[in-house]
C-alpha positions as CSV (number, residue, x, y, z in Angstrom):
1,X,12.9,-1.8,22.2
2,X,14.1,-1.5,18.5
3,X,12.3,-1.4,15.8
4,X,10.6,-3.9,13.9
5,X,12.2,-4.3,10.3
6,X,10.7,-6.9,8.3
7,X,12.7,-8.9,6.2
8,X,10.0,-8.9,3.2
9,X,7.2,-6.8,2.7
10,X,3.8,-6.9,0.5
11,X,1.8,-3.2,-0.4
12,X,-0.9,-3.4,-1.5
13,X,-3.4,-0.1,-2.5
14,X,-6.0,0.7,-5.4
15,X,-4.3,3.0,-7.7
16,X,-0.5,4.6,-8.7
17,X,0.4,7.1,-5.7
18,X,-2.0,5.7,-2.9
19,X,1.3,4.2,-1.7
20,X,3.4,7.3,-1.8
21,X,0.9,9.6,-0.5
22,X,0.7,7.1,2.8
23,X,3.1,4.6,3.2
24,X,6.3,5.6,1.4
25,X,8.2,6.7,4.2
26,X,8.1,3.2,6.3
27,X,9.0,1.4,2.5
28,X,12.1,3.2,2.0
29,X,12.9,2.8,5.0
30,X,12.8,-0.7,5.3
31,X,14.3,-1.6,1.4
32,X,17.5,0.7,2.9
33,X,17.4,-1.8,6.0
34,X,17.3,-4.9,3.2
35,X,13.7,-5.7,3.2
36,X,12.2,-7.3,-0.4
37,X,9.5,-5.7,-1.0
38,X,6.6,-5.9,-3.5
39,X,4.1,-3.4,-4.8
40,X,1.0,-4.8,-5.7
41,X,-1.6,-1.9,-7.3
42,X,-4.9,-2.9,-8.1
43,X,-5.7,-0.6,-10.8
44,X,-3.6,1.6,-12.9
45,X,-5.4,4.5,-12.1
46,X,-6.9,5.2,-15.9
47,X,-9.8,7.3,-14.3
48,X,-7.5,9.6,-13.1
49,X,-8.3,12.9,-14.9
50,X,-11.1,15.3,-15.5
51,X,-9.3,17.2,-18.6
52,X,-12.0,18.3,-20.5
53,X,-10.5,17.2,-23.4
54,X,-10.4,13.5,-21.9
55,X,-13.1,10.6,-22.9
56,X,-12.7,7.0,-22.7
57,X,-10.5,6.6,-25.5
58,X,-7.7,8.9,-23.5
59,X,-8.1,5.7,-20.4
60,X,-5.4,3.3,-22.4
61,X,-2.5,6.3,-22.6
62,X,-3.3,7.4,-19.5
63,X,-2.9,3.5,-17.5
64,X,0.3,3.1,-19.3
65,X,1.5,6.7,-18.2
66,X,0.6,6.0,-14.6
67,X,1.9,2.8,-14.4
68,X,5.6,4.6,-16.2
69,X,5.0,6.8,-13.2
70,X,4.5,4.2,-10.6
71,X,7.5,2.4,-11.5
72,X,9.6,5.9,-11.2
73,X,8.4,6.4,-7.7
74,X,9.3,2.6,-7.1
75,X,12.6,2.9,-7.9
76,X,12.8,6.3,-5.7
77,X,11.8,4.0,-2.3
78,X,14.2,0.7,-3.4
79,X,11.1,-1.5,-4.4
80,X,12.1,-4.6,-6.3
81,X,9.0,-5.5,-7.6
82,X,5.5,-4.1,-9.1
83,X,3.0,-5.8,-9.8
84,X,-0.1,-3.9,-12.2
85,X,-3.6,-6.1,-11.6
86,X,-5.3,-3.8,-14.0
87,X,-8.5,-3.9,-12.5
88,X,-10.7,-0.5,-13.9
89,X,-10.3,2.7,-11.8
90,X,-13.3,4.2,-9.4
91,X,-15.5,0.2,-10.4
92,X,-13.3,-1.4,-7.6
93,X,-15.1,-4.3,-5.5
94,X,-13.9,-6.2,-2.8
95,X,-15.1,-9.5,-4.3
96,X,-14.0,-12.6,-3.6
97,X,-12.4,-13.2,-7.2
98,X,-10.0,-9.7,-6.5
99,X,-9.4,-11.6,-2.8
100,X,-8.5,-15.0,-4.4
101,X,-6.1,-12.7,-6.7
102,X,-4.3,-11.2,-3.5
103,X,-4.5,-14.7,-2.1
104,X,-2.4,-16.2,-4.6
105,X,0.3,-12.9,-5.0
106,X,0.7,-13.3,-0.8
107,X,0.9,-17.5,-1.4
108,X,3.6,-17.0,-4.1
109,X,5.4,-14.2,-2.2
110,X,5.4,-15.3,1.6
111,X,5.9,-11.6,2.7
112,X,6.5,-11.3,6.4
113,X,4.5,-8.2,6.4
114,X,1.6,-6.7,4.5
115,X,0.4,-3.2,4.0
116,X,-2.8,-1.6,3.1
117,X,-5.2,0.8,3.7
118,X,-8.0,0.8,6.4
119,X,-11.4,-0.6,4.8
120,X,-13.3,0.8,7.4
121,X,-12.2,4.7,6.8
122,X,-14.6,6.7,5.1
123,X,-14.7,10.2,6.3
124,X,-11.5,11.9,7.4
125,X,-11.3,15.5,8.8
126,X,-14.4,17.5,7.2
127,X,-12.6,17.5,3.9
128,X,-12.2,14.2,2.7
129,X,-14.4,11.2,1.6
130,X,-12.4,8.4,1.3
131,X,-12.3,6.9,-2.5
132,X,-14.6,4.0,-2.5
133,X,-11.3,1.6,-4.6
134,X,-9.6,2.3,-1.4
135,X,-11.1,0.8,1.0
136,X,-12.2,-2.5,-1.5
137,X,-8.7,-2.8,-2.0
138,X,-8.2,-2.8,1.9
139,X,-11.0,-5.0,2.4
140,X,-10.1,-7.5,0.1
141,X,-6.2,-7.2,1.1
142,X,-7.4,-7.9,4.8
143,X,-8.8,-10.5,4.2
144,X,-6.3,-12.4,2.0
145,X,-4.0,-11.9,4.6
146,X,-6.4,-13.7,7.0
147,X,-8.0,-15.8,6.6
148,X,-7.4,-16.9,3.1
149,X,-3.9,-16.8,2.5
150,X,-2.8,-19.1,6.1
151,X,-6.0,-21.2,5.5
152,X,-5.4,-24.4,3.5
153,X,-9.0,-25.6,2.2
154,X,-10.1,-21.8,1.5
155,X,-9.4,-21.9,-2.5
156,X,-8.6,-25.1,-3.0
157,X,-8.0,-24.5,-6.7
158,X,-5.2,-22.1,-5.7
159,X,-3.9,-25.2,-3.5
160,X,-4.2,-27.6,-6.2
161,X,-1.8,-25.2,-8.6
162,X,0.5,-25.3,-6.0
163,X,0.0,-22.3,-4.2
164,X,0.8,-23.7,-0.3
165,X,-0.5,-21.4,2.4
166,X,1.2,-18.9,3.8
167,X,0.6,-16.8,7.4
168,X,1.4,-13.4,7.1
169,X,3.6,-12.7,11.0
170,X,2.2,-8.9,10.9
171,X,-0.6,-6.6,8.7
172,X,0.3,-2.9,8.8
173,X,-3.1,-0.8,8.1
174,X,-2.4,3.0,7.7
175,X,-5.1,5.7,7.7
176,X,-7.3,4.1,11.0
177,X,-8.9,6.2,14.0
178,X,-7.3,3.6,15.9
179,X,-2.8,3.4,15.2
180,X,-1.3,2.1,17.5
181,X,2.5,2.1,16.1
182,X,4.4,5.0,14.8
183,X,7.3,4.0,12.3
184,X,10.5,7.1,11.9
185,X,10.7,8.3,8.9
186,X,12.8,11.5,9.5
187,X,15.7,9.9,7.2
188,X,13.6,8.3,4.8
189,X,10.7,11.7,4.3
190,X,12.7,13.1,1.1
191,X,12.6,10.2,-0.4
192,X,8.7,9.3,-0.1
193,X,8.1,13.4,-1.3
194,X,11.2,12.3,-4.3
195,X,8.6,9.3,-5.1
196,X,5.6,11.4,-4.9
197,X,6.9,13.8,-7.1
198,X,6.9,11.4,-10.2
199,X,3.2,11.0,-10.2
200,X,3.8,14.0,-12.3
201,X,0.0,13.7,-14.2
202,X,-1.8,13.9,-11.1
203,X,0.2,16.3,-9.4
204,X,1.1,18.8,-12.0
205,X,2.7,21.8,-10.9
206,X,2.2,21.2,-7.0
207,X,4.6,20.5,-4.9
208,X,3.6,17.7,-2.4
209,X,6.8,18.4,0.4
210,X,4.8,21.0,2.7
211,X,1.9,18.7,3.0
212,X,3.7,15.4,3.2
213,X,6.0,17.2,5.9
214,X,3.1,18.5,7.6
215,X,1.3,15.5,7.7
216,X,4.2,12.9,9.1
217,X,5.1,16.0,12.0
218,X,1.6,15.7,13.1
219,X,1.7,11.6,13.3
220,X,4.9,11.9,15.1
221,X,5.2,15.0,17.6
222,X,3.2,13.2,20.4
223,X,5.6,10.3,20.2
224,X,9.0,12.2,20.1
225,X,9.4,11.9,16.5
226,X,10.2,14.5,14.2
227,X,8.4,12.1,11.4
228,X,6.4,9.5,11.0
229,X,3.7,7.5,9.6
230,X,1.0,6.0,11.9
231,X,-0.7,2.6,11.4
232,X,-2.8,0.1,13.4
233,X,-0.4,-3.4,13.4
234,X,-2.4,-6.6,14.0
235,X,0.3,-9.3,15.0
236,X,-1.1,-12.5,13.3
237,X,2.1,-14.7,14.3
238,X,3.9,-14.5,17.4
239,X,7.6,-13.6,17.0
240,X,9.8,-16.4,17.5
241,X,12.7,-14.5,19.7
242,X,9.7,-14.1,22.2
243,X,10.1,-16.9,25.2
């Protein structure tokens, strides 16, 4: 069987990097293969430094640096568009005014696929506690996807304005217990380390390739791939070529 390669994509993550750091690989891979694509990030990451000489008044410099940053590592992976929602870093809720937001992106888009984070990770390994803006931002994405973005009397305002419904054929959730599809990214892993590499304020003078590398051989070597990123695909549409 070949491998699915949407035609347009939506990702959607809390802050500057959460895409690169995850996702990167299966992006560039599809933009090389034609796919639109559309980077939605939720916040522009303006909590993202514990300088000591950092206060609140340092937040403005550092959104717009992140967001410079972001667009770099966009243009690495062959994204076409970014969108900033500007929402503050580490107060993220997944409220139904953020999923009316996604509702109406996903509406005016019509991406064939969607990507986000799992809103049900929490603790991974003994190491890491999963930021609490990650999984609202998967929570809320999840559910725009379904069942507010197919649905035609949910946000009837949004329908008023215009915005018809639209259902999403598959939603791609990376970082679950549970993947169940593993996407080759052995041509494509420079690039998503090139892209990490310009979040230059959060990764200062560390080198992310030995990690990243590490990370995608471990998702692929029980499926006999060199690299690869792992998500759980729920398939919301069934594909037309099927009889």
């Amino acid at each position: 069987m070949s491998e699915y390669l949407p035609k347009s994509a939506m990702s959607i993550h809390a802050h500057p990097d959460d895409q690169e750091f995850t996702v990167a690989g299966s992006l560039a891979k599809w933009a090389q293969a034609g796919c639109q694509i559309v980077s939605v990030i939720i916040t522009s990451g303006d909590a993202g430094s514990n300088a000591p000489e950092h206060d609140a008044t340092y937040k403005p410099a550092l959104a717009r640096l992140r967001e410079a940053e972001q667009m770099g590592a966009n243009a690495v992976l062959g994204i076409q568009q970014t969108i900033f929602l500007r929402h503050p870093d580490g107060e993220l809720e997944p409220t139904l005014a953020l999923r009316k937001e996604l509702t109406r992106l996903i509406r005016i888009y019509k991406p064939e696929v969607v990507v986000t984070g799992d809103p049900q990770g929490v603790f991974y390994g003994n190491g890491y506690i999963n930021h609490p803006d990650h999984r609202a931002a998967a929570q809320a994405a999840v559910y725009a996807v379904f069942p507010s973005a197919g649905t035609r009397l949910i946000f009837t305002d949004l329908l008023e304005a215009g915005y018809e419904p639209h259902n999403v054929r598959r939603l791609y959730i990376h970082g679950s217990e549970k993947s169940d599809t593993w996407v080759d990214i052995s041509a494509t892993l420079a690039r998503k380390v090139e892209a990490l590499r310009k979040h230059v304020c959060q990764l200062g003078e560390w080198d992310p390739e030995k990690m990243i590398s590490e990370w995608a051989a471990e998702e692929g070597k029980d499926h006999g791939l060199e690299f690869a990123e792992a998500f759980k695909v729920m398939l919301l549409v069934e594909d037309e070529d099927k009889g």
